[in-house]
N, C-alpha and C positions, 0 to 999 in steps of 0.2 A: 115319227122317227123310229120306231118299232120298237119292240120289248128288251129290256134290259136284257132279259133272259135269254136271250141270246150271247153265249157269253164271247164269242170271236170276238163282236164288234163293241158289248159293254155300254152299248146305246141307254141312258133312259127312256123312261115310258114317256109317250105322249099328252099324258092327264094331265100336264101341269107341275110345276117348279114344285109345292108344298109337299108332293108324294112322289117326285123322281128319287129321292135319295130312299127310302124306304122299299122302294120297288129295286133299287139298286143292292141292299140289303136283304131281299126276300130270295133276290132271284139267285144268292150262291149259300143257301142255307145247309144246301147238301156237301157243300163242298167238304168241311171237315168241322170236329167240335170246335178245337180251337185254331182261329186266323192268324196268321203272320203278318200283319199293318204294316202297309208303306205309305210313308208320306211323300209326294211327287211336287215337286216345285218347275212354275214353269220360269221363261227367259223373258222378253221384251222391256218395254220402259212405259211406267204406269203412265202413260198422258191424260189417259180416258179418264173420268173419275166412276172409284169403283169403291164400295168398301162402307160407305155413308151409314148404312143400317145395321152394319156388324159393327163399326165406332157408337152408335147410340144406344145397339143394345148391352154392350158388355162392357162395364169399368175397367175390366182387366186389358181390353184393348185399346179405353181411354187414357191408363196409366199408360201402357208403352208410347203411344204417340205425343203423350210432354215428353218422356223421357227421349223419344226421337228429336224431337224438337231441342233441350238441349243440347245435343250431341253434335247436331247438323245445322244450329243456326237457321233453320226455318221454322215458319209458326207453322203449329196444328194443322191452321187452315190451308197453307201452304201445301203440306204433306196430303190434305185429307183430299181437297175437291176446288180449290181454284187454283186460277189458271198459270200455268209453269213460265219460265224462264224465256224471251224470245233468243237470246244468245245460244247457239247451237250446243258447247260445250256443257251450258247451265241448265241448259234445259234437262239435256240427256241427264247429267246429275242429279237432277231434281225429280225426274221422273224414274230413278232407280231408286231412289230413296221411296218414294210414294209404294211401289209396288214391293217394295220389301218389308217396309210398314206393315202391311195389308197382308201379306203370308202370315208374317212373325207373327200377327197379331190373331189370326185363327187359328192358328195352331198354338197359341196360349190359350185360347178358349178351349181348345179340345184338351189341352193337357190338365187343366182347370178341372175338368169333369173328368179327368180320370184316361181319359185317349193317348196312351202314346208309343210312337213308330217302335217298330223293329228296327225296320231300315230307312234310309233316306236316299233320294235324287234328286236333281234340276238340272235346268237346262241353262246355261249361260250365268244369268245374274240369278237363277233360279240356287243353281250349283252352288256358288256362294252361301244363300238361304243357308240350303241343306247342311253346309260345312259349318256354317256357326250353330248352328240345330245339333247337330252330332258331336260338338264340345271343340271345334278343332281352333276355331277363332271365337273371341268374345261378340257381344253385341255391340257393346260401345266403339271397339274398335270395327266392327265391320260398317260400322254407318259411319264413324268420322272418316273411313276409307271412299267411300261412298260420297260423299261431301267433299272430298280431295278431289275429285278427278273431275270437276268445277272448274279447277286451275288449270286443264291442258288445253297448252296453247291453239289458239285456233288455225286450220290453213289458212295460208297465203288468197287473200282473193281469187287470184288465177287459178288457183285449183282447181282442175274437173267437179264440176255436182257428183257427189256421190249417192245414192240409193241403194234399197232393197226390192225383191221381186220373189216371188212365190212360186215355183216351176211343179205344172204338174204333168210325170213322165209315166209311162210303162212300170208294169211293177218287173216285166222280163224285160230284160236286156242290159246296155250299159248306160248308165245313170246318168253319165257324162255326155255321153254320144247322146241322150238325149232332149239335151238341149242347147247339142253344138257347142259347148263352152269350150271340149278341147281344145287349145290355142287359139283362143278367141284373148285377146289385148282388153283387160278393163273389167272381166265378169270372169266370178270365182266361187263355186262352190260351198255356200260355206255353213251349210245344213242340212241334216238330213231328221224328218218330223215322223217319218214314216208312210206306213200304209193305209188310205183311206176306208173308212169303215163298212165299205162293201168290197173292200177285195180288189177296186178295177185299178188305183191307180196308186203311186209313191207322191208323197210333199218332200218337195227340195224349199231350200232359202236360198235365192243368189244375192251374194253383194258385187257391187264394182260401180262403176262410172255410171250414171246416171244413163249419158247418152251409148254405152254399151249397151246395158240392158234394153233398153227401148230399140237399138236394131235386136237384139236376141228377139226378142216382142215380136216385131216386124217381121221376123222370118220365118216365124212358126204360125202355125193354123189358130185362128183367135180362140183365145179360153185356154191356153199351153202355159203363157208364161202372164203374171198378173203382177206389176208392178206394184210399188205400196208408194204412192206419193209423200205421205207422212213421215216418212223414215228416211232424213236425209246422212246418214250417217252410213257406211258399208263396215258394219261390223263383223266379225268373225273371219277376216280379211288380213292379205298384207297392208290393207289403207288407213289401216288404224295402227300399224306400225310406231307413230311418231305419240299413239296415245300410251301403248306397250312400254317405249321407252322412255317416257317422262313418268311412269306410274311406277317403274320397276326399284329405283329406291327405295319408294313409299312403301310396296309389296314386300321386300328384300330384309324391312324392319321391321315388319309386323307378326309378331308372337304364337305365331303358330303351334299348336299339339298336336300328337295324331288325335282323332276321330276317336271316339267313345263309342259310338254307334258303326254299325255297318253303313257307308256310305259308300256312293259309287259315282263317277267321273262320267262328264259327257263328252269328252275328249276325245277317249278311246272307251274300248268294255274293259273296265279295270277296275277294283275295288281299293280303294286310297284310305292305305293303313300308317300312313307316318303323318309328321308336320312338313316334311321338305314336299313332300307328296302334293297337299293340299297347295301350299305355296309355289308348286309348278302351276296347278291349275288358275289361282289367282294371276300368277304371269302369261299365262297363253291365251288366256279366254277371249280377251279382247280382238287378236289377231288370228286362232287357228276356227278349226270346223267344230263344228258342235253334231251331236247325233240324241235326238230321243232313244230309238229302238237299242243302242248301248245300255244305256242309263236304265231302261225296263230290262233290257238282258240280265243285265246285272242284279236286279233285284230279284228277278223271276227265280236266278241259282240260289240265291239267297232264300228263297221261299218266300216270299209272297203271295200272299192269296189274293189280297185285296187291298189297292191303293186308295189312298183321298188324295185330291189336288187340291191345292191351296190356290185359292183365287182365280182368277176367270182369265189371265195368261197363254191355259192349255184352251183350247177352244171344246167345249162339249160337244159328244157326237159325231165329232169329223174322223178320229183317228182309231186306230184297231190299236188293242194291247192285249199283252200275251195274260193278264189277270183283266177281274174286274177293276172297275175304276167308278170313285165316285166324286164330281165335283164340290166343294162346298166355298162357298161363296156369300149365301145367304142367312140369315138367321134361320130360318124354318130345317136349312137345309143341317145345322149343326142341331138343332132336336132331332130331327128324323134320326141321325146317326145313334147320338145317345139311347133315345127308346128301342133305338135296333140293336146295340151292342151285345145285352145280356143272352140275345140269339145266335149270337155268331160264338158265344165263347168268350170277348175279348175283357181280355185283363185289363179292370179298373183302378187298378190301384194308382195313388199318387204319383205323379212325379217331377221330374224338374222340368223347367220350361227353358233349358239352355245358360249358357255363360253369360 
């Protein structure tokens, strides 16, 4: 996968999981004494089970996941590693809960020893994270919010299948044009992940109609556009419309502050300094575009030197960012960090782990 030290693409090393984060750590020693830490959160819906070894090594992550549990009416085991909901609405809820579990709760481990953000991001349900992370909404209320949206109502049978797909375009030209979606009926833009970590090409997300995307497929050269069969849901979309507005009461009540922290929007590139602020983003998310390279923009003005992702959402290794980046995911991977900290500068001292 080549050397971290490469800092364009922020790759780890090839040796193995137990010394990626540490070589991730060696490789920007130069950069300055002391780092400006962003915490990055990614979007999806935890279906996979992920998280299993960072729940058995840390109490502090066994304590949040009862407290998830009762907030959100599912058990532990629910949350931690079997199997979710067949009900389409239930599932998707049940699997934004899982993955949000699983942030919260390494990033209570890092804050535990002393780790904590300057800044914060995510992408979709990530964004979210970050906003209750940055004081703007509680936890109890983000996860009973999370367990709401359980109850939206499902389509009508006859609804077109909806889906997701993965377009990979040119990094020159027009983004659109390249994958024919301008006025194309059913398929809508509704991501942008960035630039892959050699430089040749952009990751897009499309949502729309199932049998849209699969012609977009069909008319492009094979390996362009990659369907995701698991994902019947076209998120970030006008076809989650009817979830937009059966969620916007719920959203409309919920207690919002500004931000404590510098947080930033994956929306647009914008830094979200109020509560009404955060609360547009809670209304849109469901139905507008999302942007990684925003959300790094954003941080990067902010100073950032060096991010951690929380959990295994952002995929390792695929994508370029304007800092380092370092996954953690793993037990080993949250020592490595710690024994690397007192090298980089970063301020250990206590602190809160959120509302």
């Amino acid at each position: 996968m080549g050397n971290v030290a490469d800092k364009s693409t922020c790759r780890p090393a090839a040796s193995g999981q137990s010394d990626r984060v540490h070589h991730g750590f060696s490789a920007i020693l130069g950069l300055e004494l002391t780092v400006s830490l962003g915490f990055l959160f990614g979007g999806g819906v935890g279906t996979e089970v992920r998280g299993t070894e960072m729940y058995r090594s840390y109490p502090v992550m066994r304590d949040l996941y009862e407290q998830v549990s009762e907030w959100t009416g599912l058990t532990v085991g629910q949350i931690l590693e079997e199997e979710l909901p067949t009900a389409q609405e239930e599932r998707q809820s049940a699997g934004t809960i899982r993955e949000t579990a699983l942030a919260l709760g390494i990033h209570d481990v890092l804050v535990e020893h002393g780790l904590r953000p300057s800044a914060l991001g995510g992408l979709s349900l990530g964004a979210m994270t970050a906003s209750c992370l940055a004081g703007a909404i509680g936890r109890r209320e983000l996860f009973e919010m999370l367990a709401h949206t359980r109850h939206t109502p499902e389509l009508p049978p006859e609804s077109p299948e909806q889906g997701l797909a993965l377009a990979f375009a040119p990094v020159e030209g027009d983004l659109v044009a390249a994958y024919r979606g301008e006025g194309r009926a059913g398929v809508h833009l509704s991501g942008v992940f960035g630039v892959t970590a050699d430089g040749a090409m952009q990751i897009l997300m499309l949502s729309g109609e199932r049998s849209a995307l699969e012609e977009v497929a069909a008319d492009l050269p094979p390996g362009t556009i990659a369907p995701l069969p698991d994902r019947p849901i076209a998120v970030h979309s006008p076809l989650r419309g009817h979830h937009r507005e059966f969620m916007a009461p719920y959203v409309g009540a919920m207690p919002f502050t500004a931000p404590e922290l510098p947080l930033f929007s994956c929306l647009e590139q914008k830094k979200l300094t109020t509560a009404e602020g955060v609360r547009d983003l809670f209304d849109r998310n469901s139905t507008d575009a999302i942007s990684l390279p925003d959300v790094c923009a954003g941080m990067k003005e902010e100073g950032v030197r060096l991010a951690l992702i929380m959990g295994g959402s952002i995929p390792d290794g695929i994508l370029r960012f304007p800092f380092p980046v370092v996954h953690v995911d793993q037990p080993e991977h949250v020592q490595q960090v710690l024994t690397s900290a007192f090298d980089l500068g970063i301020d250990l001292a206590p602190a809160q782990t959120g509302r």
